[in-house]
Structure formats: C-alpha cells, structure tokens
Wavefront OBJ file of the C-alpha trace (Angstrom):
o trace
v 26.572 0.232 111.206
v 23.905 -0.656 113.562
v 21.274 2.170 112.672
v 18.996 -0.651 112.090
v 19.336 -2.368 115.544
v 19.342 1.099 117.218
v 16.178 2.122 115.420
v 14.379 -1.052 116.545
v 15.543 -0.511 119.892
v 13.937 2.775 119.887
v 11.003 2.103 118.809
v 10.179 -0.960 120.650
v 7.723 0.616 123.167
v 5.664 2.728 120.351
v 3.171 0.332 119.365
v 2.057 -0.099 123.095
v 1.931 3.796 123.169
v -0.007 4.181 120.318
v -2.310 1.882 121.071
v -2.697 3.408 124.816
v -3.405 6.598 123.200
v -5.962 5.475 120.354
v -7.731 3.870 123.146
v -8.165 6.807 124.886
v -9.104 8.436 121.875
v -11.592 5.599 121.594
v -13.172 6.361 125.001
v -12.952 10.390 124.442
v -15.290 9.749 121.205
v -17.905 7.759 122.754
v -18.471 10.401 125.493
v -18.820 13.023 123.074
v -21.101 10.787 121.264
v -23.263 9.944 124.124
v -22.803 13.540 125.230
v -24.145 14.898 121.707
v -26.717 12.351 121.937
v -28.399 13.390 125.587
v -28.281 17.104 124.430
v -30.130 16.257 121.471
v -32.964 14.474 123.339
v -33.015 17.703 125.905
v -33.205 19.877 123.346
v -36.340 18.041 121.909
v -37.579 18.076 125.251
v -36.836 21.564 125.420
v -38.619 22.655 122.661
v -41.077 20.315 123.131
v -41.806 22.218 126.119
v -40.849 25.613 125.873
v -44.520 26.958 125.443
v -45.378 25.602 128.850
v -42.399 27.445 130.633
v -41.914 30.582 132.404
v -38.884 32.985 130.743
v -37.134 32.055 133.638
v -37.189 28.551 133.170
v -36.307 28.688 129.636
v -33.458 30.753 129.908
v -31.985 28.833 132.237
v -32.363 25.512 130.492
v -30.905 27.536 127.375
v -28.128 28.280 129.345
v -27.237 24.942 130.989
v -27.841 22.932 127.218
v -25.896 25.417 125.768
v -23.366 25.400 128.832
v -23.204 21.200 128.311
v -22.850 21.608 124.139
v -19.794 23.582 124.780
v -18.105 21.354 127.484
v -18.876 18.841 124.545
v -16.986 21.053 122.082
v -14.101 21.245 124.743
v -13.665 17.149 124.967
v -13.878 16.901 120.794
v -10.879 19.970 120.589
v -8.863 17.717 123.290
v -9.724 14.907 120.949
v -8.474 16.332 117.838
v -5.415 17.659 120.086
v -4.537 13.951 120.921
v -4.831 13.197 117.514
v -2.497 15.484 116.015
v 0.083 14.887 119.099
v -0.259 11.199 117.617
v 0.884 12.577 114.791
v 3.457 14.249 115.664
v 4.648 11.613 117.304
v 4.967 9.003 114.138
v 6.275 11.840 112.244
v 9.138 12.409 114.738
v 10.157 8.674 114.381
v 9.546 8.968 110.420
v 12.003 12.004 110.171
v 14.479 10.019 112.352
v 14.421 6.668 110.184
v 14.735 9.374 107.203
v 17.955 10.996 108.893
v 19.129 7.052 109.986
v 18.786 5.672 106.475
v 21.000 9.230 105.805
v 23.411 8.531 108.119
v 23.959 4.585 106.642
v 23.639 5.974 102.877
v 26.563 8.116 103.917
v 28.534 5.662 105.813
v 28.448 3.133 102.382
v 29.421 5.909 100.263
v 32.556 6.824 102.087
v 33.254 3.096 102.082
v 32.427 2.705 98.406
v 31.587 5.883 96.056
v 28.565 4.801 94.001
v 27.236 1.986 96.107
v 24.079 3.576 97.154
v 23.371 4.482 93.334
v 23.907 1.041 92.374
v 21.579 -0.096 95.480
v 18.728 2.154 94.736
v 18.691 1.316 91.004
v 18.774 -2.321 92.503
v 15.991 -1.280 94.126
v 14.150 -0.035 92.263
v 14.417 -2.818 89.301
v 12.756 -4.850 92.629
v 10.427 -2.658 92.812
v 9.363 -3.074 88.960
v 9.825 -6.992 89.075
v 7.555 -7.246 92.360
v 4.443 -5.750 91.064
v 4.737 -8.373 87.859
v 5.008 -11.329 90.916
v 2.141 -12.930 92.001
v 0.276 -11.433 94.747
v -0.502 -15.431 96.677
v 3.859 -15.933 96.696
v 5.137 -16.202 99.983
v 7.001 -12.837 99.257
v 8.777 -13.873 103.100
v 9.798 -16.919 103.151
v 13.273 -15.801 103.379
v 14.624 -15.972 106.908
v 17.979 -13.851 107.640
v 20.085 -15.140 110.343
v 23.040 -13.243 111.604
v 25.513 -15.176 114.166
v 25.172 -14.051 117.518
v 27.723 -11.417 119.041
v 28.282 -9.305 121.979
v 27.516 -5.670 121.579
v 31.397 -4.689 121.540
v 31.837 -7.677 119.259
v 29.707 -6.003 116.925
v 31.239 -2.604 116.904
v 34.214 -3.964 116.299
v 33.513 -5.208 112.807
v 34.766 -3.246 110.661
v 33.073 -1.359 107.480
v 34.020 -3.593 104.659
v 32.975 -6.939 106.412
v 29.481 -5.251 107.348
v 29.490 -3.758 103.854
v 30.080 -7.539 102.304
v 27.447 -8.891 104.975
v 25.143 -6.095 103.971
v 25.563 -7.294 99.769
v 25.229 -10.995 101.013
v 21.863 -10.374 102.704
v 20.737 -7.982 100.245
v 20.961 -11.054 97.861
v 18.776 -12.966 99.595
v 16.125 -10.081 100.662
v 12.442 -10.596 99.205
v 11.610 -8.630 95.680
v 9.131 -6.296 98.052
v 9.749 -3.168 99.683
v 8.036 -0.976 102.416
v 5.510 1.924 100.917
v 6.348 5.286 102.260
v 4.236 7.306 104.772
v 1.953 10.013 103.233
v 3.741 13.075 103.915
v 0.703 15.444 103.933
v -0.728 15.272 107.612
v -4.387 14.199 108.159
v -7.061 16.791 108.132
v -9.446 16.238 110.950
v -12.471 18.156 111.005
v -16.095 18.016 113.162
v -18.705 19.914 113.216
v -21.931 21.032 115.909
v -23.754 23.417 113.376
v -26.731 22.918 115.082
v -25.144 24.918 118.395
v -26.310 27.890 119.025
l 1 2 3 4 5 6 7 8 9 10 11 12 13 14 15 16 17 18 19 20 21 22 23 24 25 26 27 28 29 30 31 32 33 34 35 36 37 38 39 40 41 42 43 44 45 46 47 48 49 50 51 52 53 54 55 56 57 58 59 60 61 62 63 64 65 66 67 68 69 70 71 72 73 74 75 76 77 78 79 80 81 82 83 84 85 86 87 88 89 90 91 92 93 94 95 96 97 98 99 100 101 102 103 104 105 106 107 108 109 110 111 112 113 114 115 116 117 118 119 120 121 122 123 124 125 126 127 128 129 130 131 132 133 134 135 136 137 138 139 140 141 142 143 144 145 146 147 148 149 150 151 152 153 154 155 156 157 158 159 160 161 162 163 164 165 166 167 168 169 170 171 172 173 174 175 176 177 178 179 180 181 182 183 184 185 186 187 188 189 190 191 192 193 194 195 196
C-alpha cells in the first residue's frame, strides 16, 4: 500500500520538466513574434515600394517574404507540437494516478467489502461541509507524521494495520479535497490570414 509514495517518487522530476519545456515554449513564441513582426514592417516596405521596382525585384522579394512567413508558420506548428506533447505528458501521469487510486480502491475492498463506499460518501459529505467553511481557515494546518521505517519495514506491514493507519489519518485530514483535471484537451489555434 505504497501507491502514494511510489506516485510521488515518480513524479518528482516533472515539475522541473515542465517548466524546461514551457520555457522553451516561451522562447519559441517570442521568435515567432519578432519574426511576424519584421515581416510585417518588410511587407510595408514592400509595398511601399513596389511601384519603384523592376518585376524582377518584386518577385523576388515576394518570394523571400513569403519564403520567411512560412519558416514562421513552421516554428508556430513546432510550437503547438510541444504543446500538445505537454499534454500528453500530464495526461499520461493523470491516467496513471487514475489506475493507482484503482489499484488502492481495490486493495481496501478485498480487505474490507464496502470501505471505499463508505470513504467516498465520507468524502463527499467533506466535500459539501468545505464549501460552507470559511474561505480565510487555515484549511492545512494539519500536519501528518508517519514514524520512520526502512523500505522492507514498510512492506512488511500488513493490510489491516495500513488499513487502521489509513482510517486514523483520514480522521485527521483537512475538510478540502483536490479538483479534478479537465478532461477535454486544450484547443490551440493561430492564425497568419494575412499570408499569401
């Protein structure tokens, strides 16, 4: 019964990763930005001056703005690629917790038959009572200490003393639980209608 510790474990280094990648992200937007922006001033200048050029000359500044809007196009796709890898990436680790929390809601219920109904109802009365609660309560001052074991230690509790350790610090848990991830991905969109 250590999907919680294991969990943890795992995800220890995603923060640092996602904010590694958002950073990049970051960097990828201003260049398109600054990108968009220069193409917009040369294409003032290019109409500006178009009159005063030879067909020659105007095609091939055509060609090389047009040329530069697509690269532009390229690093925004790559952008929006990073962003739904991102995505992918929480949602793996969402779908795991899901199949974790499955794995311990099964685990009680061979111990006990009915537990996890009686928990979520718990739960869910929690749930009620904590939207009635003041919003300026220290919701966390609660601090759960477990005694310190060795990793074989540990797996060699058995099921009913985690179960009873589980009740005990259930007891003394805050009235607030964690909101749920959306479950409908993002929709990113962008647009350079004035391309042509």
């Amino acid at each position: 019964m250590l999907y919680l510790e294991d969990y943890l474990e795992l995800i220890e280094h995603l923060p640092q990763e996602l904010r590694d990648r958002f950073t990049v992200m970051r960097e990828m937007d201003l260049q398109v930005q600054n990108t968009t922006e220069s193409l917009e001033k040369r294409v003032k200048i290019f109409f500006s001056h178009a009159n005063e050029m030879n067909p020659q000359e105007k095609d091939a500044e055509y060609n090389e703005i047009k040329k530069d809007y697509y690269k532009c196009l390229e690093d925004a796709d790559e952008k929006v690629q990073l962003s739904n890898q991102l995505y992918d990436l929480v949602a793996l680790y969402l779908r795991r917790l899901e199949q974790e929390c499955h794995k311990f809601k099964m685990e009680l219920e061979a111990d006990r038959a009915g537990i996890t109904e009686i928990l979520e109802k718990r739960s869910e009365e929690m749930d009620a009572s904590a939207g009635n609660n003041s919003q300026k309560e220290n919701l966390y001052s609660v601090v759960v200490s477990r005694p310190s074991a060795s990793l074989s230690e540990k797996k060699r509790d058995t099921s009913i003393s985690e179960y009873k350790r589980l009740l005990n610090v259930e007891k003394m848990l805050p009235d607030v639980r964690p909101m749920s991830a959306p479950t409908n991905p993002p929709t990113v969109n962008y647009s350079l209608s004035h391309m042509g």
